[in-house]
C-alpha positions in Angstrom: 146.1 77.1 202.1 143.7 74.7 204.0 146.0 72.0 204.1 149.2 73.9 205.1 147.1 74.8 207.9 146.6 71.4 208.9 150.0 70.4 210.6 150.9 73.9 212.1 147.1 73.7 213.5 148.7 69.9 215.0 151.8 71.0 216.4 150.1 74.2 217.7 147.9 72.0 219.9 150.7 69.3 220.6 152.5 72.1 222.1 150.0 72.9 224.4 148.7 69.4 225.6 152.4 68.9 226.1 153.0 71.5 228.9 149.0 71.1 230.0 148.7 70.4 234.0 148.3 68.0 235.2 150.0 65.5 232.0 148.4 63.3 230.4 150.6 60.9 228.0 149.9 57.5 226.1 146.6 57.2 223.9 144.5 60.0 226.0 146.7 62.3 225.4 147.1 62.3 221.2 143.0 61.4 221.9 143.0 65.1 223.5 144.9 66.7 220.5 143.1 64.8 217.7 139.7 66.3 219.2 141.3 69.8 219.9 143.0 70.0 216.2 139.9 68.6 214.4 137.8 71.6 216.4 140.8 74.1 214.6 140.2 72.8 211.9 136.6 73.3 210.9 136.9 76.8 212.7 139.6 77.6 210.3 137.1 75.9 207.5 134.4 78.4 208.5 136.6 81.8 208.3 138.0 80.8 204.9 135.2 78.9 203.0 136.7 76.3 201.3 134.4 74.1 198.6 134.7 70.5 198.3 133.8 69.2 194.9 133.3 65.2 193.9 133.3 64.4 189.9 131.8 60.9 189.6 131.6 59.8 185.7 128.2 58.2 184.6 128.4 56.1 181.7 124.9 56.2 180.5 122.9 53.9 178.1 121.9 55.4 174.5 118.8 56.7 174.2 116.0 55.6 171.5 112.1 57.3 171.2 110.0 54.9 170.8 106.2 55.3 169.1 103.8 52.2 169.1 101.0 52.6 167.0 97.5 51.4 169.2 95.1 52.8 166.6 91.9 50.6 165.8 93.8 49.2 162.2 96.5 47.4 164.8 93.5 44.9 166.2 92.9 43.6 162.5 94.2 39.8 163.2 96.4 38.8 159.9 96.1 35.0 161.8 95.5 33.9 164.9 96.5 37.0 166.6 95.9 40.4 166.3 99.2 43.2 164.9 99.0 44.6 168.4 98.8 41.1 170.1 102.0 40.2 168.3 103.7 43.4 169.0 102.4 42.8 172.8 104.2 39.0 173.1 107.4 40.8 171.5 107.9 43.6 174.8 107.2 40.5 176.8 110.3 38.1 174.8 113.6 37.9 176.0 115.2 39.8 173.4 113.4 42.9 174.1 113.8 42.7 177.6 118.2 42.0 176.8 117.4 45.7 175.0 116.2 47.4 177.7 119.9 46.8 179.0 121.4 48.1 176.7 119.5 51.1 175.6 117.1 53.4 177.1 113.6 53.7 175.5 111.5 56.3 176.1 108.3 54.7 174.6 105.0 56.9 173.5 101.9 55.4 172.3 99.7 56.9 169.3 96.6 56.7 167.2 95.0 60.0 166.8 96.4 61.0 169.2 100.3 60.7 171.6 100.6 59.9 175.2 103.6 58.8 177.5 103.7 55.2 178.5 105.8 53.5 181.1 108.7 51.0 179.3 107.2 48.7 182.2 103.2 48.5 180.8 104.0 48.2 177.1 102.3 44.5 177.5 99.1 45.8 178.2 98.9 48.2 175.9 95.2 48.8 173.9 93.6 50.0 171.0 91.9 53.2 170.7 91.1 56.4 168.7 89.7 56.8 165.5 92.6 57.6 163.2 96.1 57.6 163.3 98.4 60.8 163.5 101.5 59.1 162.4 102.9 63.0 161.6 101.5 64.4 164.5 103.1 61.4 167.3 106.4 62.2 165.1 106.5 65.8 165.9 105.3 65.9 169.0 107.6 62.9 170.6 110.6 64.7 169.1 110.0 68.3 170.1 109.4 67.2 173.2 112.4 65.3 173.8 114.5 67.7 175.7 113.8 65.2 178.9 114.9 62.5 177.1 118.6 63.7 176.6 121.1 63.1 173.9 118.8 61.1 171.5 120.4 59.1 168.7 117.3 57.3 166.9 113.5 56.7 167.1 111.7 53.4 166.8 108.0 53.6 165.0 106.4 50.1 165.8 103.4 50.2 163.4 101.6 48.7 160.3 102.4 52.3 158.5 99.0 53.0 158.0 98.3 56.9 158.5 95.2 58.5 157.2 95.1 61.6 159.1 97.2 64.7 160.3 100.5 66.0 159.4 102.6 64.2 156.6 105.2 61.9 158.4 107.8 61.5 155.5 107.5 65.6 155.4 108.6 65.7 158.8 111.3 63.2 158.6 112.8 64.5 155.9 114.7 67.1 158.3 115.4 64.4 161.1 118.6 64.7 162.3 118.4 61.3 163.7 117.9 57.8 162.1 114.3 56.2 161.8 114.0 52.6 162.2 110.1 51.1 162.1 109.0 47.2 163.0 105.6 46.1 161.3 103.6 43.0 162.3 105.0 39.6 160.8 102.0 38.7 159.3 100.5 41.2 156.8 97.9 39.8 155.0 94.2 40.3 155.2 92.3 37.4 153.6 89.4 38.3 152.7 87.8 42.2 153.5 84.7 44.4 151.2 85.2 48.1 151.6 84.2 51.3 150.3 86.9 53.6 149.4 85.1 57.0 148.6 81.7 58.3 146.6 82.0 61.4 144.6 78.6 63.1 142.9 79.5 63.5 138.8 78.9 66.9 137.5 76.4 69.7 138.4 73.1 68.3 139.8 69.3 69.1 139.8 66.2 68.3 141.2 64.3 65.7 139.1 66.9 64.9 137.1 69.2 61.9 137.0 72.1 62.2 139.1 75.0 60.3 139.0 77.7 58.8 142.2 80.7 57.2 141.3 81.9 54.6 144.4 85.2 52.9 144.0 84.9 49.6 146.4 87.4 47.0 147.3 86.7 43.4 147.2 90.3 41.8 148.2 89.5 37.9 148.5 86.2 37.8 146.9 86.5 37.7 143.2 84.0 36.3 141.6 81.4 37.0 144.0 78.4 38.8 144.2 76.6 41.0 147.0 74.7 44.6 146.6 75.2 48.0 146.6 72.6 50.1 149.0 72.0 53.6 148.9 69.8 55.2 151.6 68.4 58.4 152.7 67.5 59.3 155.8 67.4 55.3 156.6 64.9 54.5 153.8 66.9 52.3 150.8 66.3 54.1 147.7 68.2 52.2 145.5 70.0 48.5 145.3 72.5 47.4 142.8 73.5 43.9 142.0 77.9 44.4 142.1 80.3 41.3 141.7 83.6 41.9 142.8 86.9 41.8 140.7 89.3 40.7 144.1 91.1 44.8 142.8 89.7 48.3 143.1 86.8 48.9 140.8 84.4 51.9 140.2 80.8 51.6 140.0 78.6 53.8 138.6 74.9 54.4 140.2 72.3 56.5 139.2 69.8 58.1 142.2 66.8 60.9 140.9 66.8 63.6 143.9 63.1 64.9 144.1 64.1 68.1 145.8 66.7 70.9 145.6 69.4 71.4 148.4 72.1 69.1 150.4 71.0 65.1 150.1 73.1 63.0 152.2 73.7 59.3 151.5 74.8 56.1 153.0 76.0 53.5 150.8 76.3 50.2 151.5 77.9 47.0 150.4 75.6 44.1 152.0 78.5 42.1 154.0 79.6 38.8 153.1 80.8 36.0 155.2 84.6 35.5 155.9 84.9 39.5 155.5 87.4 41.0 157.9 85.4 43.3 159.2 82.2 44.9 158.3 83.0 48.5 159.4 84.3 49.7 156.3 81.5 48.6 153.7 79.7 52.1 153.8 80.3 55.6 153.8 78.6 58.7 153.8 78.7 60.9 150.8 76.9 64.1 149.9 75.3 65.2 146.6 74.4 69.3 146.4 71.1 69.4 144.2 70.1 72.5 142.7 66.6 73.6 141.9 67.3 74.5 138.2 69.6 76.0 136.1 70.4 79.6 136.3 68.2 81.2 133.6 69.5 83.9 131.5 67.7 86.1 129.0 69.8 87.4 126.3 68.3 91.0 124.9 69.7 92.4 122.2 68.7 96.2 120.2 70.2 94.5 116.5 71.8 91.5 115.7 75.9 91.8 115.8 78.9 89.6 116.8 78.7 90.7 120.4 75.5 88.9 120.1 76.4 86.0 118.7 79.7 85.9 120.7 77.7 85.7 124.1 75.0 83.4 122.8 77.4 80.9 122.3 79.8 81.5 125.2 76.7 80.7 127.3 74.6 78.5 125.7 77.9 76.2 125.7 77.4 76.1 129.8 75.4 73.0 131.4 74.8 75.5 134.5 72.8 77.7 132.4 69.7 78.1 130.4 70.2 80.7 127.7 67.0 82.1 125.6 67.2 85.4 123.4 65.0 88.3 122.5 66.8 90.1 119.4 65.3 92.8 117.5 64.3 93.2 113.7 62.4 96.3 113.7 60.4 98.4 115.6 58.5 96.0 117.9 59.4 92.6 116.3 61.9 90.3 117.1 64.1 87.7 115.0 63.2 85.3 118.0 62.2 85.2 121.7 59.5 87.4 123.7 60.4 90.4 125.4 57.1 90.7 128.0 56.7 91.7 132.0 55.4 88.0 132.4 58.6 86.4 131.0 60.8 88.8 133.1 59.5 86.8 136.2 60.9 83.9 135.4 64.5 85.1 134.4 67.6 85.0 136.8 70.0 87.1 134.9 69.3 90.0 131.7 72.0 90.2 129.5 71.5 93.3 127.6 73.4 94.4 124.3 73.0 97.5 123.7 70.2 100.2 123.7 67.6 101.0 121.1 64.7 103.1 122.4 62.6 101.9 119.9 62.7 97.9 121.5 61.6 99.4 125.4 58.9 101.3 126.3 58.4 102.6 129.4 56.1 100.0 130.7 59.2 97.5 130.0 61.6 99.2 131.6 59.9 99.7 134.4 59.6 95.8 134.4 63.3 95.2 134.0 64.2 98.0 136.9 61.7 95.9 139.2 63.4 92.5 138.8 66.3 94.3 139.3 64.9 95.8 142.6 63.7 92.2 143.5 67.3 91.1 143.6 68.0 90.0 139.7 71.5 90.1 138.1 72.1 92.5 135.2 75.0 92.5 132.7 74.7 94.9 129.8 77.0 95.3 127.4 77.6 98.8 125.8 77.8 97.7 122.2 77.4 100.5 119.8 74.8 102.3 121.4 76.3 103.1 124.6 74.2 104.2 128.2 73.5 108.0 127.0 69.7 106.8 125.9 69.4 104.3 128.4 70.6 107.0 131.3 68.2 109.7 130.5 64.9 106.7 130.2 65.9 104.7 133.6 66.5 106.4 137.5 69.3 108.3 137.9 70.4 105.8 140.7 70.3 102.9 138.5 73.5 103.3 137.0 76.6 103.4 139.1 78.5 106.2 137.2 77.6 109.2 135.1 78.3 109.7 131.5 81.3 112.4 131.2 81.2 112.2 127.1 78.4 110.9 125.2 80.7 110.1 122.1 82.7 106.7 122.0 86.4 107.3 122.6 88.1 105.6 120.0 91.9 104.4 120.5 93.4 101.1 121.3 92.5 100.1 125.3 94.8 97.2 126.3 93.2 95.5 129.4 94.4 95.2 133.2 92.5 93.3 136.7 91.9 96.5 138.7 93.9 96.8 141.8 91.3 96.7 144.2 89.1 93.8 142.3 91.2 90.9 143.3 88.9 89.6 146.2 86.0 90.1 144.3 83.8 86.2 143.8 84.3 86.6 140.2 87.6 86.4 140.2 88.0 84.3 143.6 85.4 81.8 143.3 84.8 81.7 139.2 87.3 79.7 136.6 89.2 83.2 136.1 92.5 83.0 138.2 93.8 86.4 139.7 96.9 85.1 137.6 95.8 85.3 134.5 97.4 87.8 131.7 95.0 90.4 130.3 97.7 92.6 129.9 99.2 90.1 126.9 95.3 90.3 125.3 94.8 92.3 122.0 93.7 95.6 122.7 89.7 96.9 122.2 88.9 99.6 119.8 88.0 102.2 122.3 85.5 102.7 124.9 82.6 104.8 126.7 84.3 107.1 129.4 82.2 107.7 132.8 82.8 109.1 135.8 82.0 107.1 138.9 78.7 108.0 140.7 78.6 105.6 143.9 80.8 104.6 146.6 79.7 100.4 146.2 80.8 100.5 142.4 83.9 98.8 141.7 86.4 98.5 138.6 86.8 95.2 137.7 88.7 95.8 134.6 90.5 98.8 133.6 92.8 100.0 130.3 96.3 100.2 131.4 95.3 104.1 131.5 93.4 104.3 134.3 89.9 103.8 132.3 87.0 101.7 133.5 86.3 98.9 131.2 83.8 96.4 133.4 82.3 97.8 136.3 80.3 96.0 139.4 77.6 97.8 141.0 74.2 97.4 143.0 71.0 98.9 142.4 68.8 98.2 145.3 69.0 94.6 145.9 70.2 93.2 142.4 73.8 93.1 141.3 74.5 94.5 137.9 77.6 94.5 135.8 78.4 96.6 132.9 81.1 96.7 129.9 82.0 100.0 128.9 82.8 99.2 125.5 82.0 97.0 122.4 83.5 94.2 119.9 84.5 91.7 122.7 84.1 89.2 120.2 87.4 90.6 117.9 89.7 90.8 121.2 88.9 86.9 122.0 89.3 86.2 118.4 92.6 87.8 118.3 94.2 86.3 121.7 93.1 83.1 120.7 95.1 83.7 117.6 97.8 85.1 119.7 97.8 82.6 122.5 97.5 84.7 124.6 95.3 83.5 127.7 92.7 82.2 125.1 89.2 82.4 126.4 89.9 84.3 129.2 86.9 86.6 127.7 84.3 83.9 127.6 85.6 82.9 131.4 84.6 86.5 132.1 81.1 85.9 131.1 80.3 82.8 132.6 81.7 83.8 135.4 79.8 86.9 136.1 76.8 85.6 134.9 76.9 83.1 137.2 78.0 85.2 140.3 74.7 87.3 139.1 72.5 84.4 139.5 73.3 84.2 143.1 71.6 85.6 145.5 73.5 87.5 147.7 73.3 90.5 150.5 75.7 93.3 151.6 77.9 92.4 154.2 77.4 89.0 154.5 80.2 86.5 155.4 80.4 83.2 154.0 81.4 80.4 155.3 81.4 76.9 154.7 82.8 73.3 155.5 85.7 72.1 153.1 83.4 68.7 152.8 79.7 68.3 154.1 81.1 64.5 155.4 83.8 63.5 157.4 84.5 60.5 158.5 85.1 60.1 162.3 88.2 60.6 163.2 89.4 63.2 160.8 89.3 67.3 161.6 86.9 69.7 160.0 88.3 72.2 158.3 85.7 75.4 157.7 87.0 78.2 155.2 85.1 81.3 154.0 85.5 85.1 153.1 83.6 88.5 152.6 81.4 89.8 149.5 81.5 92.8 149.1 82.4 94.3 152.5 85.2 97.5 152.7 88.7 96.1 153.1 89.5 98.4 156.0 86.4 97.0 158.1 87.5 93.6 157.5 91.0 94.1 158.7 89.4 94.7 162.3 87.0 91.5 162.2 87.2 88.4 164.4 85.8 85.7 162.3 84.6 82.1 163.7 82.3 79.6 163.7 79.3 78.4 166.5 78.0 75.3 166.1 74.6 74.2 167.5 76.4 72.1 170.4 78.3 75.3 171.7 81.5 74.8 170.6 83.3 78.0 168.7 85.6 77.0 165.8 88.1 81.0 165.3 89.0 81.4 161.5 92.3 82.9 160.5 93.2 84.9 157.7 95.2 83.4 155.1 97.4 85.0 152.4 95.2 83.8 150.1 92.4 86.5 151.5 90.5 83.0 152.8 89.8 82.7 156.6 90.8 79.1 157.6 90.0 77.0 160.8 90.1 73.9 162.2 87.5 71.7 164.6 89.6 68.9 165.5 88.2 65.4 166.1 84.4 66.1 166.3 82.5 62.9 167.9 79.9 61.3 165.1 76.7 63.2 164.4 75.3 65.9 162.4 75.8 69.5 163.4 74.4 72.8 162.1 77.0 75.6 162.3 76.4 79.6 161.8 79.5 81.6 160.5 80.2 85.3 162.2 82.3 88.2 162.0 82.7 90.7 164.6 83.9 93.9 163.2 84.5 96.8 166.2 80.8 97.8 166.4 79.4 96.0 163.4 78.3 91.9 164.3 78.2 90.1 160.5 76.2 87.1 160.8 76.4 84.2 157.8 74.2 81.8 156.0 73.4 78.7 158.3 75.4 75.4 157.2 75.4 72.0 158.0 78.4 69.5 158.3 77.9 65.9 159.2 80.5 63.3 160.9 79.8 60.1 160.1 80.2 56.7 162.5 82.5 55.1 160.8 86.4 56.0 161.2 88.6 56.7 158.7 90.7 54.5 160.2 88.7 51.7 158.4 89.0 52.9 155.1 92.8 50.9 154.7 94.0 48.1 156.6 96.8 46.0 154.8 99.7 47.2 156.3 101.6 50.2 154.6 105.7 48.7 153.9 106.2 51.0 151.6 105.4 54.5 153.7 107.7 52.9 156.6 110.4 52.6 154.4 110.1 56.0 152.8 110.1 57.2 156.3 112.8 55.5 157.2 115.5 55.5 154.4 116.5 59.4 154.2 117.9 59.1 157.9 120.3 56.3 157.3 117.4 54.0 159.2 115.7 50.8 157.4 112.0 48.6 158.1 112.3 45.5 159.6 109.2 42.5 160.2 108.9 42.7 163.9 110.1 38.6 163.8 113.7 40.1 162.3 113.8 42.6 165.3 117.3 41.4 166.3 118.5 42.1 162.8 117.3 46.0 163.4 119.1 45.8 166.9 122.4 44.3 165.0 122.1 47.9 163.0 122.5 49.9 166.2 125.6 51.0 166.5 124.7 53.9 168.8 127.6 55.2 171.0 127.2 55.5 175.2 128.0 58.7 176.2 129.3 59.8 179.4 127.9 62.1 181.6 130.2 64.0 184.2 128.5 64.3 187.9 129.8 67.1 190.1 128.7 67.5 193.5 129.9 70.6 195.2 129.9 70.8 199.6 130.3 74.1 201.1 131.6 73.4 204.9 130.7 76.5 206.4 127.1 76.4 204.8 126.7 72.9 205.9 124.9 73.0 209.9 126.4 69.7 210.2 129.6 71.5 210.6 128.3 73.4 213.8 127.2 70.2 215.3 130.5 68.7 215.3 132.3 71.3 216.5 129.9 71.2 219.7 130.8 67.5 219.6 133.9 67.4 219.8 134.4 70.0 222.5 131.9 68.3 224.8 133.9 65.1 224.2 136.8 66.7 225.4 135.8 68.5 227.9 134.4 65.4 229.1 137.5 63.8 229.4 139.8 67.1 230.7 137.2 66.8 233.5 138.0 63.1 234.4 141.4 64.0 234.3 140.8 66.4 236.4 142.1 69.2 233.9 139.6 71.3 234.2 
């Protein structure tokens, strides 16, 4: 419609200049009806509102992300240059720079770590961080690549070494995109002593020999000899002559810990010359002393399988010390000492059984005190059952009441009770919430009670609804009893069966043990994953209730405050655990104290200490890892390249440009440079009717 307008909006105005007075002809005159129709024109543009739109079409370069790996492994020199050095001189050669022609980078740098970088300053890149976070640069470069546009591959430039952080092949196995990686030319490292990690051996105690085994590198130096230090607290306590294989070997050292507790250690390899670098011959390692074993007292009224049966399931434990007062007669014993003074020394009773005749009252009065002090008690029904035992000790000893005095005989097949699953027997002993006691052979009956006191608990039950082995607290000792007798002929059997052989004898060492502990009521623990970390690596804390109600720990807010202010929140898990993370604490040693804050209640934790040490991780590998750039690369259609064959990798690129369609839209009667010409225009021509003497 516009431009049918145009002409009769030319003749309009032809027509009038052509009967105008006084007449103008020649050049003036179609001057005066160029202006005039032009001014019709953009009035007739403003009443109807036309839009003017301009496609241009953009062909546009394909885009590639790029990651370059600046973490401390990549200033290792494998020559007369350093892997970053060589990767520097390649973003300054002429190849690259034909590249950036032809495709557009978007380059990131990483270590532990992932920052932008300008495709302009990638020869001055440096080294930094303490780790590298090959998983993490992956996921965070691509997720955040919206920017970037259509992209059609990334570009890892790194010696593949990755020792912290998210897995990278994980990640790349859902990649959409190909993967292509360059790694230094030169890859080997001449001559380099490290210490790959120190573990403690077994169960530790105070003056006794402990031992650490240290697997050490000595790549280059076969056939040589240095030592192996171990100090504490910067005094050397130890020096061992070690020659070195040019492989990984382990070495075995012995160290006598004087005390009980946490005993941190720095072991050393004394450097040699020609060695890479000396940052990686020590590491930290921790060895958890304990004061003694956990001492147990066996007491039982006659001598029976039962008897036998947990004598041997204990005694065959290194973490316990197992000694046994069994009765003859009235007042003498097959073995052992039943006295006040021995009770003192005990950790955990282990009672089978009830004879009147074996306690006097001055005895039991003994026992109920250590229990009182904060002793564990497990106690076995046997034959006898609790009727005796109930009537002789405080009615608030026991945690339930005896609703029939007789022994109920029938066959009770066993089930975990329901609401026993997050108890520390099961959580933190060797019995796994998993395990089948429903395929065990049954027992041949049991004592039935009635439950007395809101803190007992059911550990076991008969697939009836009976209470087999019940937790319970008297005062400040934790006690544990088994409602029924001949234990010994159900393990027997299910070994015989196969079915989940020595889960009985699990039971036992695991409740003794979780009785030797020394516990209170609503406390929360919480600990670090590993008492050292390396620097460079996060610290992962985890932890959970004991014995707290389910329902108040649904409302609790759960963390960690260390002693240089920083607050570390723990999560629930599904396993019941709560989890958190402190990422990338600087080197030191830091004391940390776990709490719960549950509506009104505040739960405070055990203090625990956690201890970073100088050295990175990053120092614990430095050849240069082929083999992870080619797993990474290989699902995705992509391959690994030496960064000297770089032009081989470009060759590969068969990445299509894509155009991109630009549309610019002008709205005339929004635009004020319309007005402006329409005021213009008529000044021009009225400037000119007035010369003419038209106006």
């Amino acid at each position: 419609m516009l431009f049918i307008g145009v002409p009769v909006i030319f003749f309009f105005v032809h027509y009038v200049y052509s009967r105008t007075y006084p007449y103008v002809a020649g050049r003036i005159f179609w001057l005066l009806v160029s202006l005039r129709s032009i001014v019709f024109f953009f009035l007739l543009c403003l009443l109807i509102e036309p839009i003017l739109e301009v496609r241009n079409k953009l062909v546009r370069k394909p885009s590639v992300l790029m990651l370059i790996d600046t973490s401390p492994s990549m200033a290792v020199s494998d020559g007369n240059e350093s892997r970053l050095d060589e990767i520097r001189n390649f973003f300054n050669s002429d190849l690259w720079v034909s590249k950036t022609k032809e495709f557009e980078f978007h380059p990131w740098a990483f270590s532990d770590t992932v920052y932008p970088v300008s495709i302009d300053t990638l020869h001055k890149l440096k080294v930094g961080g303490r780790s590298t976070k090959l998983g993490e640069a992956l996921e965070h470069t691509v997720s955040n690549s919206a920017e970037a546009g259509d992209i059609k591959g990334v570009l890892v430039v790194s010696d593949g070494i990755h020792n912290a952080g998210l897995n990278p092949l994980e990640l790349a196995k859902d990649f959409l995109i190909p993967v292509f990686s360059l790694f230094p030319s030169s890859m080997s490292i001449h001559a380099d002593l490290k210490i790959i990690e120190a573990e403690a051996q077994a169960i530790n105690y105070s003056n006794q020999e402990a031992k650490i085994k240290v697997t050490v590198s000595g790549n280059g130096f076969a056939g040589q000899r240095s030592d192996l230090v171990v100090s504490e607290k910067g005094k050397e306590i130890s020096r061992s002559p070690l020659e070195f294989t040019g492989q990984l070997q382990e070495v075995e050292i012995s160290i006598l810990p004087s005390a009980s507790g946490t005993h941190l250690y720095r072991i050393k390899i004394v450097p040699l010359e020609g060695e890479v670098t000396h940052l990686n011959n020590e590491i930290m390692t921790s060895l958890e002393v304990k004061k003694e074993k956990v001492r147990v007292l066996l007491i039982g009224s006659r001598p029976n399988s039962d008897v036998a049966f947990l004598y041997r399931t204990l005694a065959g434990d290194s973490t316990l010390t197992v000694t046994s007062a069994i009765q003859k007669s009235a007042g003498e014993l097959y073995t052992g000492k039943l006295d006040s003074v021995h009770f003192q020394s005990i950790d955990v009773f282990v009672l089978v059984g009830y004879d009147p005749q074996m306690w006097s009252s001055r005895m039991l009065s003994a026992l109920e005190k250590e229990i009182n002090n904060g002793k564990g008690l497990l106690w076995v029904a046997g034959s006898d059952g609790f009727h005796q035992a109930s009537i002789a000790l405080p009615s608030q000893f026991f945690p339930f009441e005896i609703s029939n005095k007789s022994f109920l005989k029938e066959d009770v097949f066993l089930r975990i009770s329901e609401d026993s699953f997050d108890h520390p027997i099961f959580v933190q002993g060797a019995i796994s919430q998993g395990e089948n006691w429903d395929e065990m052979a049954p027992l041949n009956g049991l004592f039935p009670i009635t439950l007395s006191k809101k803190n007992a608990q059911v550990l076991i039950e008969s697939t009836t609804g009976y209470p087999v082995f019940i937790s319970g607290e008297y005062k400040r000792g934790k006690m544990i009893f088994a409602l029924s007798q001949s234990f010994w002929s159900i393990d027997m059997k299910s070994r015989g069966l196969k079915a989940s052989p020595g889960i009985v004898s699990l039971f036992w060492k695991s409740a003794v043990k979780w009785l030797g502990t020394h516990t209170n009521n609503n406390r929360l623990e919480v600990i670090a994953e590993r008492p050292v970390y390396r620097a460079g690596m996060s610290v992962m804390f985890s932890g959970q209730f004991t014995e707290v109600d389910h329902e108040l720990e649904l409302k609790c807010i759960v963390g960690v405050k260390l002693d240089n202010g920083e607050l570390v929140n723990l999560n629930l898990q599904m396993d019941g655990f709560y989890r958190g993370r402190w990422l990338k604490p600087p080197s030191g040693e830091y004391y940390y104290r776990p709490f719960a804050t549950c509506g009104d209640n505040v739960i405070q934790g055990q203090k625990g200490r956690v201890v970073v040490d100088t050295y990175s991780v990053e120092w614990a590998e430095l050849e240069t890892n082929i083999s992870l750039l080619e797993n990474l690369t290989t699902p995705n259609g992509g391959s690994t390249f030496r960064l000297s064959a770089a032009s081989e990798m470009f060759e590969q690129w068969d990445f299509d440009h894509y155009v991109d369609t630009e549309i610019n839209l002008f709205r005339l009667e929004k635009n004020s440079l319309t007005l402006c010409l329409i005021v213009i225009l008529l000044f021009i021509e009225w400037w000119l009717r007035r010369r003419l003497g038209m106006v």
